[in-house]
PANUZA-613447 format. One record per residue (C-alpha): residue in one letter; x, y, z. Coordinates in nm, 3 decimals. Each point is the difference from the previous one (the first is absolute). Layout:
SITE   code         u         v         w
SITE      A         X         Y         Z
...
//
This chain:
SITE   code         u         v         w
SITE      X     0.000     0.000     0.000
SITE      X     0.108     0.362    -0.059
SITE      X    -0.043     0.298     0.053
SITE      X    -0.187    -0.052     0.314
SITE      X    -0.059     0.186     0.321
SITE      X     0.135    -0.139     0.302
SITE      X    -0.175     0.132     0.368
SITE      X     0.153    -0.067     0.295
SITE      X    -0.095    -0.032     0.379
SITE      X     0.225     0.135     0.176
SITE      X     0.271     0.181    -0.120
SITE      X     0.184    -0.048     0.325
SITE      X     0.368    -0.180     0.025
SITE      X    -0.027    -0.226    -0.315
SITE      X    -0.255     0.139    -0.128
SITE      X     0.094     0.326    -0.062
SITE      X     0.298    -0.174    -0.111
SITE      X    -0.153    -0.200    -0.250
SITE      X    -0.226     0.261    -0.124
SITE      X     0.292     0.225    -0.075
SITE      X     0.192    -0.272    -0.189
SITE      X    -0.306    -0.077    -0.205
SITE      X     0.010     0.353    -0.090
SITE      X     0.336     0.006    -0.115
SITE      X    -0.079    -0.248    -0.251
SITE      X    -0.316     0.202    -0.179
SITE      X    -0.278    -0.223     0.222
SITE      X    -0.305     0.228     0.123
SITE      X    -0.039     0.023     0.389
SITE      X    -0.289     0.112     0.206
SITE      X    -0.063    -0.017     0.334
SITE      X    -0.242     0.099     0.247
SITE      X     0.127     0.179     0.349
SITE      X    -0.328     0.078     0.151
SITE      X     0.022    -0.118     0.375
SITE      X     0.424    -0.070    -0.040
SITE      X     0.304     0.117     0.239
SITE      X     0.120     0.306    -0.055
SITE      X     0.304    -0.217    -0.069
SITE      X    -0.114    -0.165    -0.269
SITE      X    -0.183     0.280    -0.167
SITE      X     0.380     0.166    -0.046
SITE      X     0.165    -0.347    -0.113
SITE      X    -0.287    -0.009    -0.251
SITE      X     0.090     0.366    -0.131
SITE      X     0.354    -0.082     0.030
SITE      X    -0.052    -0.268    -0.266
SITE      X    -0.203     0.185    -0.222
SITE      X    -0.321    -0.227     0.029
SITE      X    -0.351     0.179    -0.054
SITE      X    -0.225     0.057     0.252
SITE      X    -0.328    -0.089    -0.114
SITE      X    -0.168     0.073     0.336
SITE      X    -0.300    -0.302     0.082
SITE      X     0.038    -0.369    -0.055
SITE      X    -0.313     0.079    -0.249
SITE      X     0.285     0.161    -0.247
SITE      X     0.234    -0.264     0.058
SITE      X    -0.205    -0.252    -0.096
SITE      X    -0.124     0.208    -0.332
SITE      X     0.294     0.084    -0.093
SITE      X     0.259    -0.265     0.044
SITE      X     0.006    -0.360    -0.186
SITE      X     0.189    -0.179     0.250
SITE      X     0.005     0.120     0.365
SITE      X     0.289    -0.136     0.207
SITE      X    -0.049    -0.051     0.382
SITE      X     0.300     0.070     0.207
SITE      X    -0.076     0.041     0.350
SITE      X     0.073    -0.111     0.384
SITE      X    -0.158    -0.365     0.018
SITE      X    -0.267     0.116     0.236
SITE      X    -0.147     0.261    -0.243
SITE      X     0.031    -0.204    -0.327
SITE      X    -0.351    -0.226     0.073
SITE      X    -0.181     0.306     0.082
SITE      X     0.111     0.202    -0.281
SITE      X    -0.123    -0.314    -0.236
SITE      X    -0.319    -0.009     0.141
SITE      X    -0.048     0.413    -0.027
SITE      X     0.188     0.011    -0.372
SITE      X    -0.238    -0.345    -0.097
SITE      X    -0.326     0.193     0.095
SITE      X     0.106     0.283    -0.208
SITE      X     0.057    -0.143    -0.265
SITE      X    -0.317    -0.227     0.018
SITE      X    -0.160     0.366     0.050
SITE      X     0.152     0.155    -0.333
SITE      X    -0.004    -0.385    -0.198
SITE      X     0.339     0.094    -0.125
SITE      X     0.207    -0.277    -0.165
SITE      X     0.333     0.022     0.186
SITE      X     0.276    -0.239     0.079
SITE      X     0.082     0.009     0.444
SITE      X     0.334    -0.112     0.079
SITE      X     0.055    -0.061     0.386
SITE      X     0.401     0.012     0.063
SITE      X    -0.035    -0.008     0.354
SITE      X     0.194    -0.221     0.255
SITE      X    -0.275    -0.190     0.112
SITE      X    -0.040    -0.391     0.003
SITE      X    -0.122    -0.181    -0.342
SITE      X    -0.368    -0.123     0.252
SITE      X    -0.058     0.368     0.056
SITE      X     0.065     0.107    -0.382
SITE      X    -0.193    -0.270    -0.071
SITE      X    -0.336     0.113     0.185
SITE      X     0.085     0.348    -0.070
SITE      X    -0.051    -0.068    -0.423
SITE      X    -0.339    -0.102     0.119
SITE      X    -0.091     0.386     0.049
SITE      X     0.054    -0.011    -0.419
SITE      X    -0.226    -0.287    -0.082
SITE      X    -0.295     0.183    -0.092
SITE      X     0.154     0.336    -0.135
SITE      X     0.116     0.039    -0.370
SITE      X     0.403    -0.015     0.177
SITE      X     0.230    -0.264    -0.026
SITE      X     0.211    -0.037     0.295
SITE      X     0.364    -0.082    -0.043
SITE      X     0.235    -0.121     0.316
SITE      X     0.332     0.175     0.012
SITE      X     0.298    -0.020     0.239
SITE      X     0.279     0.229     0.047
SITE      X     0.353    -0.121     0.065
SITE      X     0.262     0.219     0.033
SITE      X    -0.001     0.386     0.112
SITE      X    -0.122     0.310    -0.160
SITE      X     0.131     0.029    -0.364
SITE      X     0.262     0.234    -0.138
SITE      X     0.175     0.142    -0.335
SITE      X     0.237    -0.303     0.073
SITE      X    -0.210    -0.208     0.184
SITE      X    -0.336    -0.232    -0.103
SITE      X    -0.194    -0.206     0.302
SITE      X    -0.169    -0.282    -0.174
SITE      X    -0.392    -0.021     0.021
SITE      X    -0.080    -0.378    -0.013
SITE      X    -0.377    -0.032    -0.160
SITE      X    -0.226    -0.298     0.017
SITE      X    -0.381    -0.008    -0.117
SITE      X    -0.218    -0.097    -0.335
SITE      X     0.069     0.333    -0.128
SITE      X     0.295     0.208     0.088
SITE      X     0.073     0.113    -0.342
SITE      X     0.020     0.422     0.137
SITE      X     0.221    -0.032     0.240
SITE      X     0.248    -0.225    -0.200
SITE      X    -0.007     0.308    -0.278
SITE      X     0.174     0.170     0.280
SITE      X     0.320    -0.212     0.002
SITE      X     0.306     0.197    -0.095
SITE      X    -0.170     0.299     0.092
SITE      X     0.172     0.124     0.299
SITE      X    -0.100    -0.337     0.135
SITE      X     0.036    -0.378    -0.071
SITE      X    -0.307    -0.189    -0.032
SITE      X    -0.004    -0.395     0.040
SITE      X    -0.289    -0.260    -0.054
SITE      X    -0.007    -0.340     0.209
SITE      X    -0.320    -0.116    -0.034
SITE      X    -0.378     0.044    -0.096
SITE      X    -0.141    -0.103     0.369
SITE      X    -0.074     0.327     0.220
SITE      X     0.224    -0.001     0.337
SITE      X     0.332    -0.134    -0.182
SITE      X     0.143     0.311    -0.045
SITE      X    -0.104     0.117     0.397
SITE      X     0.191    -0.342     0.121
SITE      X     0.306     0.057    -0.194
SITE      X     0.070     0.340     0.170
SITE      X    -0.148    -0.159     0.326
SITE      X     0.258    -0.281    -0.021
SITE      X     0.264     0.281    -0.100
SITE      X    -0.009     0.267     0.279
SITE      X    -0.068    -0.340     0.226
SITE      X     0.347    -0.051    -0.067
SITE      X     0.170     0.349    -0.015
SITE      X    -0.216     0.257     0.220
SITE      X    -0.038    -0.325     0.199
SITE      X     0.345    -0.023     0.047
SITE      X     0.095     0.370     0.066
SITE      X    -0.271    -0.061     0.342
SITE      X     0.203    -0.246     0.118
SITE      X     0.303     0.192    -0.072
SITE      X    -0.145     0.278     0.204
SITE      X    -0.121    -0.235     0.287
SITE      X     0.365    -0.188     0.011
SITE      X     0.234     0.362     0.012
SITE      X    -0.253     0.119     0.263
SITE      X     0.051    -0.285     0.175
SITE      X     0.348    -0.008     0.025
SITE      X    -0.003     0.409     0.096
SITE      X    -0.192    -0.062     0.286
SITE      X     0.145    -0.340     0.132
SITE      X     0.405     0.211    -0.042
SITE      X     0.111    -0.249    -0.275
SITE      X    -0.069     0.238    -0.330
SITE      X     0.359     0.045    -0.052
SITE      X     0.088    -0.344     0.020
SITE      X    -0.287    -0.101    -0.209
SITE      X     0.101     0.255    -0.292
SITE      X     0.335    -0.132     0.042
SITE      X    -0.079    -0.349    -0.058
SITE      X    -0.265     0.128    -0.286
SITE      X     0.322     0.171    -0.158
SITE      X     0.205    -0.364     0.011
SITE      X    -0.241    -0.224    -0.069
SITE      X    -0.345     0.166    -0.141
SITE      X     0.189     0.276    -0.225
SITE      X    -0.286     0.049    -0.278
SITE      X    -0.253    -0.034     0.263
SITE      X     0.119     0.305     0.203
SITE      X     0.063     0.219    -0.294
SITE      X    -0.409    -0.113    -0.031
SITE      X    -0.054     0.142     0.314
SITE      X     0.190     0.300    -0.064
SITE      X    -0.242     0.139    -0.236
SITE      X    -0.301    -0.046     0.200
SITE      X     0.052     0.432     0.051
SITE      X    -0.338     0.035    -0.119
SITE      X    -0.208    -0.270     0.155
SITE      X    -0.149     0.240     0.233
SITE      X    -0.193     0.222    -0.208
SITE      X    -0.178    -0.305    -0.207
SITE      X    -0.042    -0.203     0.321
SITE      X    -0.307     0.113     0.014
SITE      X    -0.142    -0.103    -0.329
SITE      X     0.123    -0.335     0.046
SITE      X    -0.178    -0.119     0.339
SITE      X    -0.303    -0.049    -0.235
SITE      X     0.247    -0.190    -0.221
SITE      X     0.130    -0.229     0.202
SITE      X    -0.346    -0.067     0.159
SITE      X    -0.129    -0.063    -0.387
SITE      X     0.300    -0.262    -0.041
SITE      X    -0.047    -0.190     0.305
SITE      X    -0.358    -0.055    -0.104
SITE      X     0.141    -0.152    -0.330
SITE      X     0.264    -0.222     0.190
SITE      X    -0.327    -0.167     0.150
SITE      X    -0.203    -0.038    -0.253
SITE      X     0.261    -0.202    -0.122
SITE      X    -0.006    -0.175     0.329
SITE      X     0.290     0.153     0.143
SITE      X     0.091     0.225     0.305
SITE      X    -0.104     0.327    -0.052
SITE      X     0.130     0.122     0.366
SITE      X     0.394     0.056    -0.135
SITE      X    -0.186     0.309    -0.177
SITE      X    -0.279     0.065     0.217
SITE      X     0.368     0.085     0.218
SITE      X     0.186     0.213    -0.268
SITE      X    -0.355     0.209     0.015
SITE      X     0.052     0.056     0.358
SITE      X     0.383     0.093    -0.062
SITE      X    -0.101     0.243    -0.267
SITE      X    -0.272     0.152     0.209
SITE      X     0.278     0.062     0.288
SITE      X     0.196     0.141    -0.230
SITE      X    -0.266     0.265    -0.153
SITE      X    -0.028     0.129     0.323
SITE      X     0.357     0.104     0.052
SITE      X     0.068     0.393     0.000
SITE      X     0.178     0.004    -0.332
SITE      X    -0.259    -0.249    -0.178
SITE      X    -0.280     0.296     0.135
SITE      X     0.242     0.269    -0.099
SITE      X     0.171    -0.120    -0.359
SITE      X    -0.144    -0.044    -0.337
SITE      X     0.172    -0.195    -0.310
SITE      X     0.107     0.398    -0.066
SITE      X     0.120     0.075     0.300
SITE      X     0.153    -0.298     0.193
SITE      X     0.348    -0.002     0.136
SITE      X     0.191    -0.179    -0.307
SITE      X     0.349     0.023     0.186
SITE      X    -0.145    -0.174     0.305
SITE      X     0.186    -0.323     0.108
SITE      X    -0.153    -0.357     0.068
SITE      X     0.166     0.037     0.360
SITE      X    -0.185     0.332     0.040
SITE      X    -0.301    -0.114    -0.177
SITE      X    -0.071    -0.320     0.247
SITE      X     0.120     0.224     0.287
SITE      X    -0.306     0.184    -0.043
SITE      X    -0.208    -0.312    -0.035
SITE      X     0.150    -0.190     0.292
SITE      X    -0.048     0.323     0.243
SITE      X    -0.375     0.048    -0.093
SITE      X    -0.049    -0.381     0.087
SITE      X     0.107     0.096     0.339
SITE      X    -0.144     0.284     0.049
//
């Protein structure tokens, strides 16, 4: 497909992100700010992507609208953007590229059944795209034919399947492993701060876990998307049961991210703003001490 008009909800982190890069390669982006942050109402105009004001515009305006939001407001949003659409009996394409587990895409497409939309399932891995960077968008569904027109544009686009939720459990599976991993990482250096062994730990990290701890040393960030990903990690221990596993490994990195979006600097710093230059020592410093406060 060409020439078509991409809207997105929200232009926040990545999705400001992505909207700009679309733009860069001559795709049309609208979206609608009425009710966002004042945050991402200046990430949206940073990017260059058109405010149409109400989700009533969106929808008649765009072709393919792309949902990129926090996990807890992506089923909501469906249900809202699926009765207006069923209001205006627009033929649309919905993409949800939310981290959320394939069971709740799965019962969220049902919002779509009887409206002239086809749903598609999309799932983000990798972090907000760049002139030299491209996350990939994996896409699963009968129909995903929109979104795939996208690939190359400022994004890579990747089909795995024609069954809705196999695009949600791939990135499920996927920040399992890695945002996952950086919760443990958290939980293990705190540990070791507040029991008097971090140095020795880091030492023995340095001789025997190199690439691990130069992992850990660019977790400088974590604290100002900690908060987006309690939902996450709350979304991918539900998958890990319905697969008939534990989901309570992630049900704990969502407690360890919660912690941590409570810290001063995770209240205080932004992607924009955060201390770049701030050491892991310094970083877990400030997690260990508000554990014991």
């Amino acid at each position: 497909m060409d020439n078509i008009t991409v809207g997105i909800i929200s232009p926040g982190d990545m999705g400001h992100a992505v909207g700009a890069q679309l733009i860069n390669n001559n795709v049309n982006v609208i979206t609608s700010l009425e009710g966002r942050s004042e945050r991402t109402k200046s990430l949206a105009k940073y990017a260059k992507i058109q405010d149409v004001g109400t989700l009533t515009n969106l929808v008649e305006n765009s072709d393919l609208i792309l949902s990129i939001l926090v996990p807890s407001q992506a089923v909501p949003f469906a249900k809202t953007i699926s009765e207006t659409i069923k209001s205006l009996d627009k033929s649309i394409y919905f993409a949800d590229c939310n981290a959320i587990a394939p069971q709740t895409t799965q019962k969220m497409s049902e919002n779509f059944q009887n409206t002239p939309a086809i749903f598609i399932d999309g799932g983000i891995i990798g972090g907000p795209p760049s002139e030299n960077y491209q996350p990939v968008f994996y896409t699963s569904g009968p129909d995903t034919t929109p979104l795939e027109s996208l690939n190359g544009k400022g994004i890579k686009v990747s089909n795995i399947g024609s069954e809705i939720g196999q695009a949600s459990a791939i990135k499920m599976c996927y920040a399992g492993m890695t945002k996952g991993t950086i919760a443990l990482n958290i939980s293990v250096l705190s540990t070791a701060k507040i029991l008097g062994v971090y140095d020795s730990l880091i030492a023995e990290f340095s001789k025997s876990q190199s690439e691990m701890l130069k992992r850990m040393n660019g977790m400088s960030e974590v604290h100002t998307k900690s908060n987006r990903w309690i939902g996450e990690m709350l979304e991918i221990s539900s998958t890990f049961a319905s697969a008939n596993l534990s989901g309570m490994f992630h049900k704990a990195a969502a407690d360890t991210y919660d912690f941590v979006s409570k810290t001063e600097i995770a209240l205080n710093e932004t992607p924009e703003n955060y201390k770049e230059d701030r050491s892991l020592e310094e970083l877990i410093d400030i997690f260990s001490k508000y554990l014991q406060e």
